[in-house]
C-alpha positions as a Markdown table, in Angstrom:
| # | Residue | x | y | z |
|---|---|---|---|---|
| 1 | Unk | 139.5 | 155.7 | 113.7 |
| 2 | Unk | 143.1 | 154.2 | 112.9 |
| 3 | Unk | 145.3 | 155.5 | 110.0 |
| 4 | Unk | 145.5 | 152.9 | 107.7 |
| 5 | Unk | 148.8 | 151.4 | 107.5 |
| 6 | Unk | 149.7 | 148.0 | 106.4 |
| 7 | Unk | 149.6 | 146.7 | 110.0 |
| 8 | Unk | 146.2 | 148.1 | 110.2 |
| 9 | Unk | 145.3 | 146.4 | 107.1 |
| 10 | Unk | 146.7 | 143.1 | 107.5 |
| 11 | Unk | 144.8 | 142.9 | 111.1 |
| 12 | Unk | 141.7 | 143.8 | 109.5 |
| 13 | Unk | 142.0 | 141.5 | 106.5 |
| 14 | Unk | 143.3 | 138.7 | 109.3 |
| 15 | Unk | 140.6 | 139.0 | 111.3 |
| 16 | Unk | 138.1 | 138.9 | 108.0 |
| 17 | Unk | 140.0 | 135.6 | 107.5 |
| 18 | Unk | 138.7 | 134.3 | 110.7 |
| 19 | Unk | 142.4 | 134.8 | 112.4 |
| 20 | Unk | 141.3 | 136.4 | 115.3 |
| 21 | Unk | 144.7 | 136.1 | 117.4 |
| 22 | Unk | 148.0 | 137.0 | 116.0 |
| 23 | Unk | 148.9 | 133.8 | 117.4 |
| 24 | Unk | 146.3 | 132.0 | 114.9 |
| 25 | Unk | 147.8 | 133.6 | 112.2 |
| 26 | Unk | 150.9 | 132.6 | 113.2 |
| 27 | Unk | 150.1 | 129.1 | 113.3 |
| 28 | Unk | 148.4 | 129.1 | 110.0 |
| 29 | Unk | 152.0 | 130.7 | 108.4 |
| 30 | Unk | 153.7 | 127.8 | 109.8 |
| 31 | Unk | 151.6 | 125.3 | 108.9 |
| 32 | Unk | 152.0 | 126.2 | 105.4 |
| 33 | Unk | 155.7 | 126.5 | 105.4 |
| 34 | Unk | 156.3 | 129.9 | 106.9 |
| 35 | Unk | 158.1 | 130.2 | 109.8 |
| 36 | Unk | 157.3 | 133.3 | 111.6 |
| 37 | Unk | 156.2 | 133.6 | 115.5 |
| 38 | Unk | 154.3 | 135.3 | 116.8 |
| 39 | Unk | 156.6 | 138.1 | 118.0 |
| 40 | Unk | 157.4 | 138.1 | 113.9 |
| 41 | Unk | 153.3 | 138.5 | 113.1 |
| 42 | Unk | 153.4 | 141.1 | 116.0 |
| 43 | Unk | 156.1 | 143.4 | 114.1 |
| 44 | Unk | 154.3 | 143.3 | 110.4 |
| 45 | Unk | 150.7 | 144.4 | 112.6 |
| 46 | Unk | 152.5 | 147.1 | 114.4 |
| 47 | Unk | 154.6 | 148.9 | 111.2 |
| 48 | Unk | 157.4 | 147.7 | 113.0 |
| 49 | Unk | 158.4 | 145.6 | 109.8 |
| 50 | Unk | 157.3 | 144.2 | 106.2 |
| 51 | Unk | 157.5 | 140.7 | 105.0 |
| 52 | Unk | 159.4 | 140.9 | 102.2 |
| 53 | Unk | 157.2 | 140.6 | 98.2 |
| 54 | Unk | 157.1 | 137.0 | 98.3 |
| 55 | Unk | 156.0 | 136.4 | 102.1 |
| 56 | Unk | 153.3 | 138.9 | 101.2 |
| 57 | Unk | 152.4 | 137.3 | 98.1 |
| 58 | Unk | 152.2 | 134.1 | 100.3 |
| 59 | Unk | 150.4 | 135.4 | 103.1 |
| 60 | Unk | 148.1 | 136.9 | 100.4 |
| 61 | Unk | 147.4 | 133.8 | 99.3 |
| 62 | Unk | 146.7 | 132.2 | 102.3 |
| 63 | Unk | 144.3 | 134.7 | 103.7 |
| 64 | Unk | 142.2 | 134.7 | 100.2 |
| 65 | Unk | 142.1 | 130.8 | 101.0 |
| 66 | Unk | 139.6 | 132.0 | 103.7 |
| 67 | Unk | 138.5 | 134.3 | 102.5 |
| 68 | Unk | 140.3 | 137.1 | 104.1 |
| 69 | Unk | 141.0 | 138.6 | 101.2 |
| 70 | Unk | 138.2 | 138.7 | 98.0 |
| 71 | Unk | 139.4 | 140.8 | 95.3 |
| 72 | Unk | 143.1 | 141.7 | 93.9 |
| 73 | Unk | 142.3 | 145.5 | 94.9 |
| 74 | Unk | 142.8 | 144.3 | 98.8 |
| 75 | Unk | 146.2 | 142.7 | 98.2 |
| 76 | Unk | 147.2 | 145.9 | 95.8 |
| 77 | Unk | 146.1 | 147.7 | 98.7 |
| 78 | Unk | 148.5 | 145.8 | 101.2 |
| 79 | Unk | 151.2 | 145.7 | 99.0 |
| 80 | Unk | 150.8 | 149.4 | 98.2 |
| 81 | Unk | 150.8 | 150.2 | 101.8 |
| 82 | Unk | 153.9 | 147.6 | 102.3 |
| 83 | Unk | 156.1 | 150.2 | 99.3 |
| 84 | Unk | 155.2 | 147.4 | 96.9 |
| 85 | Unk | 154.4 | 147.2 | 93.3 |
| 86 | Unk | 150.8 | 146.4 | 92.1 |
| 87 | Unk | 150.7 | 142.6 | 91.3 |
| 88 | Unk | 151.4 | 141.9 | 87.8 |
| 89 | Unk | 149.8 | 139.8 | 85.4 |
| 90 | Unk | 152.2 | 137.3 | 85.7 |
| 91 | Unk | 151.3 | 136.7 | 89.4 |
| 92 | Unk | 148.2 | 137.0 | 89.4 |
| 93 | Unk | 148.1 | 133.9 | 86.7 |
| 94 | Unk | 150.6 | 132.2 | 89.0 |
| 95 | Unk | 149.5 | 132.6 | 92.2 |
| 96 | Unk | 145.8 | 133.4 | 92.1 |
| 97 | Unk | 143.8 | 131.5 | 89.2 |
| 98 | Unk | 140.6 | 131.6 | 91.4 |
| 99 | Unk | 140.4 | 135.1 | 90.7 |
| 100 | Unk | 138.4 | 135.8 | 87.6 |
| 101 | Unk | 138.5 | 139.7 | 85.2 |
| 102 | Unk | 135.4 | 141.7 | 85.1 |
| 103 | Unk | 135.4 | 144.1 | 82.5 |
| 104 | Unk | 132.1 | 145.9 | 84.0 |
| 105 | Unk | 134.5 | 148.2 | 86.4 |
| 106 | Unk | 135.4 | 151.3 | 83.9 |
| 107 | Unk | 138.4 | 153.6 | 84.4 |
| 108 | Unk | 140.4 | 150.9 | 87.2 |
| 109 | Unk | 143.7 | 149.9 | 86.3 |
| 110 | Unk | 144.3 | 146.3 | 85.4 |
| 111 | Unk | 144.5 | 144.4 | 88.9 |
| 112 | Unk | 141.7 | 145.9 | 90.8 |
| 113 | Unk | 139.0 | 144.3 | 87.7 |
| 114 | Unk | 139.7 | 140.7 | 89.0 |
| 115 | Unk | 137.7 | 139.6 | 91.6 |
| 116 | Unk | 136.8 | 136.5 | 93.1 |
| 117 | Unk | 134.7 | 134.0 | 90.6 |
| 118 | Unk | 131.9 | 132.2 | 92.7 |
| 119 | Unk | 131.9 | 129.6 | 90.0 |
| 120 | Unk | 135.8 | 128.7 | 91.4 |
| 121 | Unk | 135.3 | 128.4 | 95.3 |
C-alpha cells in the first residue's frame, strides 16, 4: 500500500469524484476558471508540487461538488498533508455552506464535526 501523501490523496479523492484521468481533472479546473494542464495536475499527484491555499480551497470545492470530497475532515486532511492550516471557521462559512455541524462526534476538533447535510444536496 502507498504512503499517503497529498498526491496520493488528491488522486484518491479525484477519482471518488468521478475524475478518473488527470486529464479530466484538468479540464474540470479550467472550466471553472483554473488554469492548470495537465502536466500542472501531474506535479500536485506526484509531490512534485502544491497548489498554493486558495487553489486548494478551490479544488476542494470543486471535488465536494461531486462528491469527491464529503466531510471537512478530507479537505483538513489534504491540506494537512499540503503543510496547510486546518480550515477556519471563516472558510468554511464562505466557501462550504452545504456542509452542516454535528455535535454527536465527541473529543474532534472543530472542522472535522461538519459533514455534509443530505437535506442541502
Amino acid at each position: 500500500m502507498a504512503e499517503k501523501t497529498f498526491g496520493t490523496t488528491l488522486r484518491e479523492l479525484r477519482k471518488a469524484a468521478g475524475l478518473q484521468t488527470i486529464a479530466e481533472f484538468a479540464a474540470l479546473l479550467q472550466l471553472n476558471g483554473l488554469n492548470y494542464t495537465v502536466e500542472a495536475v501531474g506535479y500536485w499527484e506526484r509531490n512534485a508540487r502544491t497548489p498554493n491555499r486558495d487553489i486548494l480551497l478551490t479544488v476542494c470545492e470543486l471535488l465536494a461538488g461531486r462528491s469527491g470530497m464529503t466531510n471537512l475532515e478530507q479537505m483538513n486532511g489534504l491540506l494537512d498533508y499540503a503543510g496547510m492550516n486546518d480550515l477556519s471557521e471563516g472558510e468554511i462559512t464562505a466557501r462550504f455552506p452545504q456542509l452542516d455541524h454535528v455535535d454527536s462526534i465527541p473529543n474532534s476538533p472543530i472542522c472535522s464535526k461538519w459533514i455534509r447535510s443530505p437535506s442541502r444536496s
